[in-house]
C-alpha positions in Angstrom: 0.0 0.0 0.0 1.6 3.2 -1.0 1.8 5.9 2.1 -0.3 8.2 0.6 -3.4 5.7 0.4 -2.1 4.5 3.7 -2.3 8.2 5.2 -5.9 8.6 3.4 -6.9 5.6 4.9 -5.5 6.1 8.5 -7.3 9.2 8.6 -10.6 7.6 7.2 -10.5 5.4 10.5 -9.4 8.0 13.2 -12.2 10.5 12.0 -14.7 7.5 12.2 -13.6 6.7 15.3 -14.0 10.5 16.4 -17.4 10.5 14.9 -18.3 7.1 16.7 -17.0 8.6 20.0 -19.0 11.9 19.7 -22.3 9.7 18.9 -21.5 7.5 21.6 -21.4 10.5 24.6 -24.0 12.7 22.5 -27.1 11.1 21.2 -29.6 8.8 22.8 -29.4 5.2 21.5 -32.2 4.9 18.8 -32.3 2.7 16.0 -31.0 4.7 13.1 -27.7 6.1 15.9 -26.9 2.3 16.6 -27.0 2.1 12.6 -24.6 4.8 12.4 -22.7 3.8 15.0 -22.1 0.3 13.8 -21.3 1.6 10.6 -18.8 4.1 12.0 -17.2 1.2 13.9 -16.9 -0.9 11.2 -14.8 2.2 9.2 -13.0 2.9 12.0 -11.9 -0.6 12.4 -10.9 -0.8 9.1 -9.2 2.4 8.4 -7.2 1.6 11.5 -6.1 -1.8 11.2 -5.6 -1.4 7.2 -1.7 0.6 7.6 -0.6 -1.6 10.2 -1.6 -4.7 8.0 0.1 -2.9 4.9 3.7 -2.3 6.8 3.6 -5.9 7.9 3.1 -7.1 4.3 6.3 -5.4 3.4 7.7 -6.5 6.2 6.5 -10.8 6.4 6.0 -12.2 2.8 3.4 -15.0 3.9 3.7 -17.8 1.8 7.0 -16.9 0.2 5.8 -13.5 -1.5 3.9 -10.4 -0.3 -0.2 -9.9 -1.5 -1.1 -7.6 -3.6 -1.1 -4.1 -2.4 -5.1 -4.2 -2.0 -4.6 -6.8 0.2 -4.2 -5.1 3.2 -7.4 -3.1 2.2 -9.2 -5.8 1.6 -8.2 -7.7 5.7 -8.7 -4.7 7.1 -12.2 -4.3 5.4 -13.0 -7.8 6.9 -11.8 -7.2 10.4 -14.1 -3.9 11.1 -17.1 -6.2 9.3 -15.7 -8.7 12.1 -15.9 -6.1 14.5 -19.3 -4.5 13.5 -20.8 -8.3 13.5 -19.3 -8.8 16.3 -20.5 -5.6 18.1 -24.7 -6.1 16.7 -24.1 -9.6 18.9 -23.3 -8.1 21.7 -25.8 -5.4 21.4 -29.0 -7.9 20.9 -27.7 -10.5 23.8 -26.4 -13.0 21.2 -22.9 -13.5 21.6 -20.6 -16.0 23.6 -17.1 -17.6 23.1 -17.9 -20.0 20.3 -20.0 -17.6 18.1 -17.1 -14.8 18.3 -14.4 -17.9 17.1 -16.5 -18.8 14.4 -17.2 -15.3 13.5 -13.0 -15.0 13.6 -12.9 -18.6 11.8 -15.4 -17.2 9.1 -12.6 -14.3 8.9 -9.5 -16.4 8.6 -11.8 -18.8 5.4 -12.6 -15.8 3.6 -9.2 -14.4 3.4 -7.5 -18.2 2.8 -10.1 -18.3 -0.1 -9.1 -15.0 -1.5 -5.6 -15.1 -1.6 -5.8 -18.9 -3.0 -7.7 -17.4 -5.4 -4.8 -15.2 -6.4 -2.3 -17.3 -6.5 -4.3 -19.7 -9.1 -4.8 -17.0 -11.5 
């Protein structure tokens, strides 16, 4: 990922996570603010965890050679829908140990499938 789409992104997730914060302490929790506010968590997840992913790409070639620059997009994209699923279970009284591994497991698949789908092609 080059720095200046890793810069854009970082900033992507720390204003989410400053707009998730203010909605948090501000407004009263009704349907369409827990919308918001899941779907500020999941950017801020992803904006956040996206650089750190990209820097360890370039760091740790996986499998003998780094993904593809999207790549780290693309995980951190998946770990704030992780976090946003995640977060809904909590909120409706749904979640316990296994469900968040599987949720996890259901991360790991979908990112094994992907990049074996690269390396095929």
């Amino acid at each position: 990922m080059r720095t200046t789409t890793a810069l854009l992104v970082l900033l992507l997730g720390v204003a989410s996570a400053a707009g998730l914060v203010w909605l948090v302490y501000s407004t009263p929790p009704t349907n369409p603010n827990v919308a918001t506010a899941l779907a500020l968590l999941v950017l801020a997840v992803a904006g956040i965890s996206a650089p750190p992913l990209g820097w360890l790409h370039r760091r740790v070639p996986f499998g003998g050679r780094p993904p593809t620059p999207q790549a780290a997009l693309r995980q951190g994209l998946l770990l704030g829908l992780a976090a946003g699923a995640v977060a809904l279970l909590q909120l409706r009284s749904l979640l316990d140990g296994t469900l968040l591994l599987g949720v996890l497991a259901l991360v790991v698949l979908v990112e094994v499938f992907m990049q074996s789908r690269r390396e095929g092609a």
